[in-house]
C-alpha positions in Angstrom: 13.8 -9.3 9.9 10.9 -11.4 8.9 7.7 -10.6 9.2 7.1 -13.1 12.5 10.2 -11.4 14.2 9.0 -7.6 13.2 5.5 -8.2 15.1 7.2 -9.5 18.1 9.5 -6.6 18.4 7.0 -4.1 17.4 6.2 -3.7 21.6 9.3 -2.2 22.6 7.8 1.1 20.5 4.5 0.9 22.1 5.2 0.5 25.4 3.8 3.1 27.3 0.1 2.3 24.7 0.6 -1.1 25.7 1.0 -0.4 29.8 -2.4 1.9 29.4 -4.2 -0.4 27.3 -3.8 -3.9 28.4 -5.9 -5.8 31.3 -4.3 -7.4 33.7 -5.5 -10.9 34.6 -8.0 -12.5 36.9 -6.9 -13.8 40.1 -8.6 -16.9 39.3 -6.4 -17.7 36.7 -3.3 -17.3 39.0 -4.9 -19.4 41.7 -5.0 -22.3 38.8 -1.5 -21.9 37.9 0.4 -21.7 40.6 1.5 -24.4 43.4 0.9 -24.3 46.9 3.2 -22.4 49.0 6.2 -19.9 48.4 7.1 -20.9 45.0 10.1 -18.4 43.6 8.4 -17.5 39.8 9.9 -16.0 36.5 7.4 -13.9 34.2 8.9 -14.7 30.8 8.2 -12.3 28.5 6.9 -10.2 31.1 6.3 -6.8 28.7 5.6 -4.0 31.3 4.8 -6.0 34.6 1.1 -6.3 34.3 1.7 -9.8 35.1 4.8 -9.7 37.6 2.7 -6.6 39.9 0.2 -9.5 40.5 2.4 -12.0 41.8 4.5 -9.6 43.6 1.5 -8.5 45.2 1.0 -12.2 46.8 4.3 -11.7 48.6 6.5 -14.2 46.2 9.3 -13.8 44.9 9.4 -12.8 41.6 12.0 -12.3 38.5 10.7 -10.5 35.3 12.6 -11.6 31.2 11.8 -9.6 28.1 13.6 -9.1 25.0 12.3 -5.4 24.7 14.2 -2.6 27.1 11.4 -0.7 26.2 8.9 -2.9 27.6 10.6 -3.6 30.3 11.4 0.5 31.3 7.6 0.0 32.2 8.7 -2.5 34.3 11.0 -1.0 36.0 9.2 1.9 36.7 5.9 0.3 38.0 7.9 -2.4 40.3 11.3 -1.5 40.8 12.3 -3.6 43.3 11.8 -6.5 40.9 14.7 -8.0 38.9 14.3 -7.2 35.6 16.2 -8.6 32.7 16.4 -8.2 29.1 15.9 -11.9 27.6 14.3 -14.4 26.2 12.0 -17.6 26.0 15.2 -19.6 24.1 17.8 -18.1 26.0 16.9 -17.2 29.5 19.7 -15.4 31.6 18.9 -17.1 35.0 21.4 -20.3 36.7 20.3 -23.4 35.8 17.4 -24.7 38.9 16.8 -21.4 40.1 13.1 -20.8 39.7 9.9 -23.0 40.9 7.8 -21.8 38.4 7.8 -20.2 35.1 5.0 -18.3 34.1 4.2 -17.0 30.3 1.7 -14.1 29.7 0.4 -13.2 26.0 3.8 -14.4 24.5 3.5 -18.2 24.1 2.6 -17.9 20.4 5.9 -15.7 20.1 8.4 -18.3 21.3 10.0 -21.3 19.5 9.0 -24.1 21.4 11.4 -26.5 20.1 14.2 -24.3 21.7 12.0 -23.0 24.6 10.8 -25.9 26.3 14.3 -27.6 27.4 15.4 -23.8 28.4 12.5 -23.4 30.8 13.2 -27.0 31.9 17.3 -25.9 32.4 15.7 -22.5 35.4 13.3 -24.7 36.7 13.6 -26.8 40.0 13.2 -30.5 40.0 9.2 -30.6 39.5 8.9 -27.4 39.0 6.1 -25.8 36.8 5.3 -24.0 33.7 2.2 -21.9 33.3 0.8 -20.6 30.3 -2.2 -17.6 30.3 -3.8 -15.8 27.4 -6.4 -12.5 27.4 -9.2 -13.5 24.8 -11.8 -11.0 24.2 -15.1 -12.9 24.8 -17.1 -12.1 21.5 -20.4 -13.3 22.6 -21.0 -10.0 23.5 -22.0 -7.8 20.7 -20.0 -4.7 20.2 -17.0 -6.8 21.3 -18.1 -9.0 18.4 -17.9 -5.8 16.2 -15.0 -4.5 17.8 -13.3 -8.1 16.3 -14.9 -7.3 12.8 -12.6 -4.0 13.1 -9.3 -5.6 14.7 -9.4 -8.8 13.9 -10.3 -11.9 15.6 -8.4 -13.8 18.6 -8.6 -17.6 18.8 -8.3 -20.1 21.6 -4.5 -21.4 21.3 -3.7 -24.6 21.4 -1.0 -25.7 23.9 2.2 -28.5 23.1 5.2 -28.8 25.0 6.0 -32.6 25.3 8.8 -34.1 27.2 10.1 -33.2 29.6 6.7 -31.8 30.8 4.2 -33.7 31.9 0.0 -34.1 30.9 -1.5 -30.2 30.1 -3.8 -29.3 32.7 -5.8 -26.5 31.4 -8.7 -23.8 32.4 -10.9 -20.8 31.5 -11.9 -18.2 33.4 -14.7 -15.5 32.3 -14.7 -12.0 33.8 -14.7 -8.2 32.6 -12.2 -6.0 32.9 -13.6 -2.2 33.3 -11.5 0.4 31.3 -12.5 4.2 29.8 -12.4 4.9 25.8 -8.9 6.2 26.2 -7.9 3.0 27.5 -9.9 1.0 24.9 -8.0 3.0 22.2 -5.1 2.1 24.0 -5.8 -1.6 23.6 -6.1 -1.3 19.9 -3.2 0.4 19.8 -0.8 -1.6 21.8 -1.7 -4.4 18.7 1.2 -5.8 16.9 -0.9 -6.1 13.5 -2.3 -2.0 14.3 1.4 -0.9 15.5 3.0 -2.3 11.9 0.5 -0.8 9.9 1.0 2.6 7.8 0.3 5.2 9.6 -2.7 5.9 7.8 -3.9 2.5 7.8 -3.3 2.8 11.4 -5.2 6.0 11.6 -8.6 4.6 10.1 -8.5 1.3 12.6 -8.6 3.8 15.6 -11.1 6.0 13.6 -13.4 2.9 13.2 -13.0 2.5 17.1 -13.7 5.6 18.2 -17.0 5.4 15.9 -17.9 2.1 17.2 -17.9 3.7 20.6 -19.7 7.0 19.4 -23.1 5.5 18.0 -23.3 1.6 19.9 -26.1 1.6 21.9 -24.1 -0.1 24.6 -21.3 1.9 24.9 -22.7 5.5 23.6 -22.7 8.0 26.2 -20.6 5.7 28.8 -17.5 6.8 30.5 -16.2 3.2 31.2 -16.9 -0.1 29.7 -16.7 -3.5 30.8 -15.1 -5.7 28.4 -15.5 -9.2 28.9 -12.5 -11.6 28.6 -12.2 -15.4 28.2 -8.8 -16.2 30.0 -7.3 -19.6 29.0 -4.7 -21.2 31.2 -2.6 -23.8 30.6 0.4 -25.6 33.1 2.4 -28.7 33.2 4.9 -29.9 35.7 8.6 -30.8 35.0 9.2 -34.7 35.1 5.4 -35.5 35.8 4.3 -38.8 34.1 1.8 -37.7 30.7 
């Protein structure tokens, strides 16, 4: 296994970290991505449902892929009257037209595109929609800026799919998400660069958190912090002109 295919499979290990850790998104961003209406929507690489339990909760219908059963036991557990099915972004186990809208959470940068795209275009429905979304920590804020010196730095992705998608319409959202210092340990954590490490590599990472959190002027003392997220968006419709 390569080192590209190791840190995508490293979730399945961490699932329960990752479920704990992660934020979920803002409702903003879902309001941007997806159509008027009652569209039917598959979360593709869905992990643990953070994603799916949020458009579930707007009453559509909803169908969760992931190549991890141990991500998606998390599913399972938090929404089990979702389908759940253990796939992926290149070879998707749904009928050919049977989805209005495909939706793809944190994973993107995961897929092949040049195998993905014409697979998302086989599920979808004549016009139908893909919709990309990505949790950035907003470092303008400065322990999240030194919480990035100590994890490592996220970047804005850039977004290609081509034919036979139509012109990238794209949006970012700013908002906080409030979790505890168990939670933010969590989100360190549930990493794939901090899950691969040595365990005692690991081990320092979350020491260097749990420091950062102990003498910061912002967050010493606190039982919950807000960290503040830039969420960038991204969808294109199926056979619309570029």
């Amino acid at each position: 296994m390569d080192a590209f295919s190791a840190a995508a499979a490293s979730f399945g290990a961490a699932a329960d970290t990752y479920e704990r850790g992660r934020p979920p998104y803002p409702e903003s961003a879902l309001d941007f991505l997806l159509p008027k209406g009652q569209p039917r929507v598959l979360d593709l690489g869905a992990g643990t449902g953070k994603l799916t339990r949020q458009v579930r909760a707007r009453g559509l219908e909803v169908v969760a892929v992931d190549p991890s059963e141990g991500m998606l036991g998390e599913l399972r557990r938090a929404v089990p009257d979702v389908a759940a099915h253990r796939g992926s972004a290149e070879d998707i186990p749904l009928p050919d037209g049977s989805v209005d809208v495909v939706l793809v959470a944190q994973a993107w940068h995961w897929v092949d595109p040049e195998r993905a795209v014409p697979e998302i275009a086989r599920v979808l429905t004549p016009g139908g929609r893909i919709g990309l979304i990505w949790n950035l920590r907003d470092e303008r804020t400065d322990w999240v800026q030194r919480l990035g010196t100590i994890i490592g730095r996220e970047q804005l992705r850039e977004t290609r799919l081509g034919a036979p998608f139509g012109a990238i319409n794209a949006a970012t959202f700013g908002w906080a998400h409030t979790m505890r210092p168990g939670e933010l340990l969590d989100l360190v954590a549930s990493r794939s660069r901090v899950i691969l490490l040595p365990a005692d590599e690991r081990a320092a990472v979350l020491a260097q958190v749990r420091q950062l959190t102990a003498t910061h002027p912002a967050l010493l003392g606190r039982d919950s912090y807000a960290l503040p997220y830039l969420t960038q968006c991204a969808y294109a419709d199926l056979g619309a002109s570029a």
